[in-house]
C-alpha atoms as one frame of an Amber mdcrd trajectory, in Angstrom:
protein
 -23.619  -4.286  12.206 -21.766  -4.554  15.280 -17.980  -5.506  16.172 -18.913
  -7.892  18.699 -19.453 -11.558  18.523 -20.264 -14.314  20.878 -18.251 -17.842
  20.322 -18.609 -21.237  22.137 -14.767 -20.865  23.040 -12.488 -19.997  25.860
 -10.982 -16.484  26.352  -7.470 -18.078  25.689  -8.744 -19.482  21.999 -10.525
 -16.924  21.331  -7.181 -14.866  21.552  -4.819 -16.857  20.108  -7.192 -17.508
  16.763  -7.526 -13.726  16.036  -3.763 -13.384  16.429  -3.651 -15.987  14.468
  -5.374 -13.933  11.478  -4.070 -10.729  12.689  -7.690  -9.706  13.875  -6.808
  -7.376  16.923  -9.168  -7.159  19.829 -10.888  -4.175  21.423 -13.011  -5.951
  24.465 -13.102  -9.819  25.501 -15.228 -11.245  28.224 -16.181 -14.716  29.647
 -19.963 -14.874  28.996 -21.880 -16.632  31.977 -24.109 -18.689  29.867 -20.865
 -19.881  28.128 -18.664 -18.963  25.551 -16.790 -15.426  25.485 -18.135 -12.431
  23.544 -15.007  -9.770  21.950 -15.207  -7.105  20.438 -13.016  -6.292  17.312
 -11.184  -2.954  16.092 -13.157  -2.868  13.252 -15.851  -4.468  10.949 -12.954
  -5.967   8.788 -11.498  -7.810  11.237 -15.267  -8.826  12.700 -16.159 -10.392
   9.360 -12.877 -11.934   9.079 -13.155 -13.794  12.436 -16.898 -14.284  12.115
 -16.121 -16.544   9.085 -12.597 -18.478  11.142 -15.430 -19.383  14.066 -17.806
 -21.003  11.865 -20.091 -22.891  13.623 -19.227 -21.991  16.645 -20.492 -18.363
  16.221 -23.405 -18.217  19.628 -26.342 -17.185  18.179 -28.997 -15.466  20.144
 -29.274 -13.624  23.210 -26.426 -14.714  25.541 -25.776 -13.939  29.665 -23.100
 -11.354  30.766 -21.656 -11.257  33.731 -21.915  -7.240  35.114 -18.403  -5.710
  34.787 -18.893  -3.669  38.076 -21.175  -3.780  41.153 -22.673   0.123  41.834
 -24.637  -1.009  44.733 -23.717   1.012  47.539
């Protein structure tokens, strides 16, 4: 299973409710269909956080936006 997970919140929520349950965060992007995907230290803390979402867990495949441009 993977440490990432997709939510239908901002970057700034997404933050704060992990801190929140002392969940602490590897990776965190805005995803451009919406939402942010982050990635947790570990699969305790993923479970943990996948539950305090809910509903508003993205389900599916999701659009990221590339981190870096290697067109030269």
């Amino acid at each position: 299973m993977s440490r990432a997970i997709n939510v239908n919140a901002t970057e700034a929520e997404v933050v704060k409710l992990c801190a929140r349950h002392g969940a602490t965060v590897s990776a965190i992007e805005t995803l451009a269909s919406g939402g942010t995907r982050v990635v947790l230290m570990n699969m305790i803390a993923t479970e943990t956080m996948r539950a305090a979402f809910g509903r508003k867990l993205l389900k599916g495949a999701v659009r990221r936006t590339p981190l870096r441009s290697w067109a030269r």
